[in-house]
N, C-alpha and C positions, 0 to 999 in steps of 0.2 A: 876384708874380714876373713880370717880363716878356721875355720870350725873344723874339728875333729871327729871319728865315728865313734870315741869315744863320749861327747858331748852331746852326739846325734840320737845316740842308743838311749841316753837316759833323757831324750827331750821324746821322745819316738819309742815309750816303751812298748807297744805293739808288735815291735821290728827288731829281730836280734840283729847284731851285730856282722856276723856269716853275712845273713839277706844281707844288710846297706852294704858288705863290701859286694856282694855278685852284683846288686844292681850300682852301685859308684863304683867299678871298677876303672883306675886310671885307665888300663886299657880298654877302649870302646870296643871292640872286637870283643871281649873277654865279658862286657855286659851282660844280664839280664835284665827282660823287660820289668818296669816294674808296674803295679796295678794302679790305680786312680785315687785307691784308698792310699798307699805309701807315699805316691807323690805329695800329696794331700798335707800327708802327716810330714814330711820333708820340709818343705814348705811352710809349715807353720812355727816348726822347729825353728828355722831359718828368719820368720818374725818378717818371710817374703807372700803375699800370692803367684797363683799359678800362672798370671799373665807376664807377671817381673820376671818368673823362672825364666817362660816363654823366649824374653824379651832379651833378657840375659844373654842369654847359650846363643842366642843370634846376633849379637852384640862381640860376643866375645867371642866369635869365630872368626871374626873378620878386623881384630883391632889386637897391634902390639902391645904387648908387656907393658910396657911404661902407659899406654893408655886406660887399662882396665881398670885400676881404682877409683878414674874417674868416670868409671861407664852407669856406677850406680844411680845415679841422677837423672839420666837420659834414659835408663830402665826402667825407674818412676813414673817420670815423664809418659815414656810410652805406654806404659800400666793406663796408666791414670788416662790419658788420651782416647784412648782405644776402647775400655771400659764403656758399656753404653752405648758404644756410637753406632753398633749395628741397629737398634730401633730407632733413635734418634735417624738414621740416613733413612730407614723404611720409610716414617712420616713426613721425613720432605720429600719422598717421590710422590706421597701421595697427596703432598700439597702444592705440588705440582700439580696446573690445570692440564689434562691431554698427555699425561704422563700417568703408567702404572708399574707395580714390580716386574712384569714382564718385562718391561724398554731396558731395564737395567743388565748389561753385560759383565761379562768377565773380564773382557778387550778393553772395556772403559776403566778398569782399575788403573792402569798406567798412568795416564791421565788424570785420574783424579791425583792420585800418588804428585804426578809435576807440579800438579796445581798448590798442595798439601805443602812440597818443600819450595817451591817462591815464597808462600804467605810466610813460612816457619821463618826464612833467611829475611825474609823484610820483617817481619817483628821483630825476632832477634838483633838483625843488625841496629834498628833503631834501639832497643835494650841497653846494647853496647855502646853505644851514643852518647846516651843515656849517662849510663855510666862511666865512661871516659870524662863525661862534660862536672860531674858529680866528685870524680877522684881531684879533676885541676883544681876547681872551688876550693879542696879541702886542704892542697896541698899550698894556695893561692892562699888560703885564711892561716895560713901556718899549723894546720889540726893532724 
């Protein structure tokens, strides 16, 4: 989807037009920072949260051209994922017997992280399964 600062300006009327080019400057070098209120409003404009932005710009640093229209999904995904999980992990340490938030590391992010994409590639792969087993059937039933 490609949105204009023309489109921007009148979803963001807060924010002239000047501001979103200094802070969207193609060139990143040429940026300004912007405040938490513009993001904000950026953001909503875009019909995204801040954690999609997030999730995005990290997404799309690392993935070619032909991959990024399908990065919206896995933005999502990681939104939605992510969303939450820091209280949610507090209360299982501390339902954890003989475990408190101190035990918990930085060093141990890795690791969980490994642990995080086994499960993802074994659910998904079985997904895919799934759905492979799902496409013959249909193609099997003449549909």
């Amino acid at each position: 989807m490609r949105v204009t600062f023309r489109v921007l300006e009148a979803s963001t009327p807060m924010m002239k037009r000047t501001r979103l080019h200094c802070i969207l400057h193609s060139d990143t070098a040429k940026r300004r920072p912007m405040r938490v209120d513009e993001a904000q409003a950026i953001c909503a404009a875009l019909g995204i949260t801040q954690s999609e932005a997030f999730f995005g710009t990290e997404l799309l640093g690392c993935m070619s051209g032909d991959d990024r229209e399908e990065a919206a999904g896995l933005t999502s995904f990681l939104a939605t994922m992510f969303g939450g999980l820091a209280p949610r992990l507090a209360n299982a340490v501390s339902a954890i017997g003989g475990l408190d938030l101190s035990d918990v590391k930085g060093e141990h992010g890795q690791q969980i992280q490994q642990l995080v994409c086994e499960t993802f590639e074994r659910g998904y792969a079985d997904l895919a399964e799934r759905k492979g087993l799902r496409l013959r059937k249909r193609e099997a039933d003449g549909l």
